[in-house]
PAZAPA-4460 file (N, C-alpha, C; in steps of 0.05 Angstrom, whole numbers, plus 32768, in hexadecimal, padded with zeros to 4 digits):
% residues 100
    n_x    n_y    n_z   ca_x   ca_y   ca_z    c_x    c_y    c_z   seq   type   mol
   8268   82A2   8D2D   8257   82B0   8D3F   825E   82CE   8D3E     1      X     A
   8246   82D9   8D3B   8249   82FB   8D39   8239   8307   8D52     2      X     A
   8247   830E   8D69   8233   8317   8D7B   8236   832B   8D89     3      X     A
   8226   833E   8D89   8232   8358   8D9C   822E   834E   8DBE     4      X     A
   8243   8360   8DC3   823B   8359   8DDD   822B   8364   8DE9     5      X     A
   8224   837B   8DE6   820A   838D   8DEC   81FC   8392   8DDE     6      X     A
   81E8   83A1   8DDB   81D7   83AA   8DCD   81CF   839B   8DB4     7      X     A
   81CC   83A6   8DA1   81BB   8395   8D8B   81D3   8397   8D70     8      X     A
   81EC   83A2   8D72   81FF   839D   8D5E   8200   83B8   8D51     9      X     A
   81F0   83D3   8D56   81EA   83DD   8D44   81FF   8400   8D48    10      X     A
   8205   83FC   8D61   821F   840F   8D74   822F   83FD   8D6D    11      X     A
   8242   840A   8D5A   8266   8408   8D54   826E   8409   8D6C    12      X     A
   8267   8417   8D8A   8279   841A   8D9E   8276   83FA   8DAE    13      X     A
   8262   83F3   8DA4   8262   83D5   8DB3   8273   83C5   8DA6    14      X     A
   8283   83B0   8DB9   828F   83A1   8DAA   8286   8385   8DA0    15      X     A
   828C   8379   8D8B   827E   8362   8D7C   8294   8353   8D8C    16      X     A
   8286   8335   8D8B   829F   8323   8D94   8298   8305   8D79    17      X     A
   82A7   8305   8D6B   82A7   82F3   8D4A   82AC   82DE   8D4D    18      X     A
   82B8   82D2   8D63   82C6   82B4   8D70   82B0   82A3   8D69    19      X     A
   82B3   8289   8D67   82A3   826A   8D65   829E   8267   8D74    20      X     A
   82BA   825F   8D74   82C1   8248   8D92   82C2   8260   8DAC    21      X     A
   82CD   824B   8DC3   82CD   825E   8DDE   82E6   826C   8DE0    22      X     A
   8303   8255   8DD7   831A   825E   8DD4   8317   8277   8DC5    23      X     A
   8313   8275   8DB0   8310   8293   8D9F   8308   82A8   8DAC    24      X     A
   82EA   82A8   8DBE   82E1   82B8   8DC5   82F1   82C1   8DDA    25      X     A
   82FC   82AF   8DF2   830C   82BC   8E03   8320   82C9   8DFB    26      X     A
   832C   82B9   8DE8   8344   82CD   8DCE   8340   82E6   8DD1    27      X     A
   8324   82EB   8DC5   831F   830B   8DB4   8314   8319   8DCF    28      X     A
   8313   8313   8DE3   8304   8325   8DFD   8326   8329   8E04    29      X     A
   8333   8320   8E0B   835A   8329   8E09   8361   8337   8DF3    30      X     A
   8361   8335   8DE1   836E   833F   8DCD   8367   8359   8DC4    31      X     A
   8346   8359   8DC7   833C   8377   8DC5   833F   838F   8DE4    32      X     A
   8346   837F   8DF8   834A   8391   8E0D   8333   8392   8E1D    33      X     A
   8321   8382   8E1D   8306   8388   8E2C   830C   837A   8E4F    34      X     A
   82FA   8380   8E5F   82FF   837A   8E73   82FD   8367   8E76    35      X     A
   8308   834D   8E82   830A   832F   8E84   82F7   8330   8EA0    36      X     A
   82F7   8337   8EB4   82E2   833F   8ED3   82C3   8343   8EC2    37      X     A
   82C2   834B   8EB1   82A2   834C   8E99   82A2   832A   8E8F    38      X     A
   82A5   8321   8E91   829D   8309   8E81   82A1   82EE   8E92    39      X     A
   8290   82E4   8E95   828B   82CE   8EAB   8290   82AC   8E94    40      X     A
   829F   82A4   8E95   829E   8285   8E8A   8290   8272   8E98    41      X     A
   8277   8260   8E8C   8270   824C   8E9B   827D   8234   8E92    42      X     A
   8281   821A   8EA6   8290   8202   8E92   8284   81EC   8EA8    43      X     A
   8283   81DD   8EA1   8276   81BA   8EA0   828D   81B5   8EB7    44      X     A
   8289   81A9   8ED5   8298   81AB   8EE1   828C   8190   8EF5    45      X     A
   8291   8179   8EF1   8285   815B   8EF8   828D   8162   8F1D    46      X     A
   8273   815F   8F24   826A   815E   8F4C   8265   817B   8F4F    47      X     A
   8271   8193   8F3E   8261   81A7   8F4B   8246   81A2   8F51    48      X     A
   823D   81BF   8F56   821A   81C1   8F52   8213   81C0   8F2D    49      X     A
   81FC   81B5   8F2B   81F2   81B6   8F17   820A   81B2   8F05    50      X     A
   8222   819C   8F05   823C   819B   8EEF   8242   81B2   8EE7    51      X     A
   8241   81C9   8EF1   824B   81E6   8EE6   825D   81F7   8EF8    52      X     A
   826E   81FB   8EF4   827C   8213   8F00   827C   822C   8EF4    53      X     A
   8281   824D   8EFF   827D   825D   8EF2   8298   826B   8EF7    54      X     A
   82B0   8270   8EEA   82C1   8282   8EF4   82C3   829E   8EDD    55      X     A
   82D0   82AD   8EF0   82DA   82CB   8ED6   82E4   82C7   8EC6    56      X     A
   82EF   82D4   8EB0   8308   82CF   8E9A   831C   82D7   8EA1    57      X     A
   8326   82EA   8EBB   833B   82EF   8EC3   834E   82D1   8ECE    58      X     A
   833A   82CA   8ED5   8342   82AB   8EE1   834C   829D   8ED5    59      X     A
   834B   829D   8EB8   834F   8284   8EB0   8369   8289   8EA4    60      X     A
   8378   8283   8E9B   839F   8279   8E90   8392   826A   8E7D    61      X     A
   8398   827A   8E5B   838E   8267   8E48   83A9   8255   8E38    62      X     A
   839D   8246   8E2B   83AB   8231   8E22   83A8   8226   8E06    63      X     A
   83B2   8216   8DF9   83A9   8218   8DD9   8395   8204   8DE0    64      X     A
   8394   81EE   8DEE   8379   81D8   8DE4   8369   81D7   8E06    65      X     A
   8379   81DE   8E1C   836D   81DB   8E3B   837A   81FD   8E40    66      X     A
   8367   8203   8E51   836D   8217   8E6F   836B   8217   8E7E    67      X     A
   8376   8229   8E91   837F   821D   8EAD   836B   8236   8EC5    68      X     A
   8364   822D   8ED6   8356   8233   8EED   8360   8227   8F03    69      X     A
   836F   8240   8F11   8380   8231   8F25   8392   8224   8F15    70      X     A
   8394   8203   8F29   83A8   81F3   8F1E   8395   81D9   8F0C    71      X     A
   8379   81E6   8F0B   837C   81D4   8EF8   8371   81D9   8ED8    72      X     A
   837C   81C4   8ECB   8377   81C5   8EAA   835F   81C5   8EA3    73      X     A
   834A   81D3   8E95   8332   81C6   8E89   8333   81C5   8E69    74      X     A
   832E   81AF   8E56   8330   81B0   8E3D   830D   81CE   8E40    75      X     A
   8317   81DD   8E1F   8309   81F4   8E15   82EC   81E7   8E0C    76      X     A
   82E9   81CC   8E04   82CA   81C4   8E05   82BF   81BE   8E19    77      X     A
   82C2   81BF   8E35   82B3   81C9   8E4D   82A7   81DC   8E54    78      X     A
   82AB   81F8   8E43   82A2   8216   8E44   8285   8209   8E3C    79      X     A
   8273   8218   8E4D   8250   8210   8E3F   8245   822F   8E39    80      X     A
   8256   8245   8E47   8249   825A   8E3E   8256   826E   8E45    81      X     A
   8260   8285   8E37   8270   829C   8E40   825B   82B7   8E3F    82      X     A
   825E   82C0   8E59   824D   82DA   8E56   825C   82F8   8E5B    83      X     A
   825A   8315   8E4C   8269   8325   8E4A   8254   832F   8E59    84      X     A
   8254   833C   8E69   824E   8359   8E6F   822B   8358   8E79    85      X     A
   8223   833F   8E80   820A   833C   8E7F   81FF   8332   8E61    86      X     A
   8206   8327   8E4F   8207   831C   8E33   8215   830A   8E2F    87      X     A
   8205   82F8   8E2B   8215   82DC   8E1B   8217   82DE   8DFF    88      X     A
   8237   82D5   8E0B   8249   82DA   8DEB   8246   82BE   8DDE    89      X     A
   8252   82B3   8DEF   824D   8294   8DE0   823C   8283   8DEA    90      X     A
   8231   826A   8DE3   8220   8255   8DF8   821F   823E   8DDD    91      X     A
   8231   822B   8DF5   8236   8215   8DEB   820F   8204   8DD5    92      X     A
   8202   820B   8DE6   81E7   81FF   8DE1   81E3   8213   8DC6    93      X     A
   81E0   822B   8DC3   81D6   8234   8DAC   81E2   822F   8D99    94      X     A
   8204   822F   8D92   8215   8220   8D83   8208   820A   8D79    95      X     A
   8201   81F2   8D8D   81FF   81DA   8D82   81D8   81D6   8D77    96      X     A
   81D7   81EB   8D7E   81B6   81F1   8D73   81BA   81F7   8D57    97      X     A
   81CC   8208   8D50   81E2   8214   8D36   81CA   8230   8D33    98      X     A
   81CE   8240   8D53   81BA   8259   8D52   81CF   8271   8D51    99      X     A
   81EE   8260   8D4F   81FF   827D   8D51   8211   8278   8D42   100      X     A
***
């Protein structure tokens, strides 16, 4: 996955985020320094509303195969969609469409 997070890719000042997976992508939103309060994670969350919860990335305590929210664990294939800044970086659905 090659995706800017703004604009159309074509401003060097925007940052690209290259991750697959979600782990990766939360990886590279840390690693490059960007604001974690910018990027909203959605994840599959059984009796919410609509099976979804929505938390920040500040929130989450990552992990190599689960992360943690609060006290509890969620495995990394529960993420259904990460959005930066008003832009979805990742979404579990277009992946498995194989649109990213």
């Amino acid at each position: 996955m090659y995706v800017p997070a703004q604009g159309d890719g074509d401003d060097p000042a925007v940052p690209l985020i290259r991750g697959r997976h979600p782990r990766q992508v939360l990886n590279e939103i840390r690693w490059r320094g960007l604001d974690l309060t910018l990027a909203q994670v959605e994840i599959v969350h059984r009796g919410a509303p609509n099976d979804t919860i929505t938390v920040r990335a500040d929130q989450i305590v990552p992990g190599r195969s689960f992360f943690q929210v609060g006290e509890t664990e969620i495995p990394y294939h529960r993420i259904k969609k990460i959005v930066y800044d008003g832009r979805t970086i990742f979404s579990r659905a277009e992946l498995e469409r194989g649109r990213l």
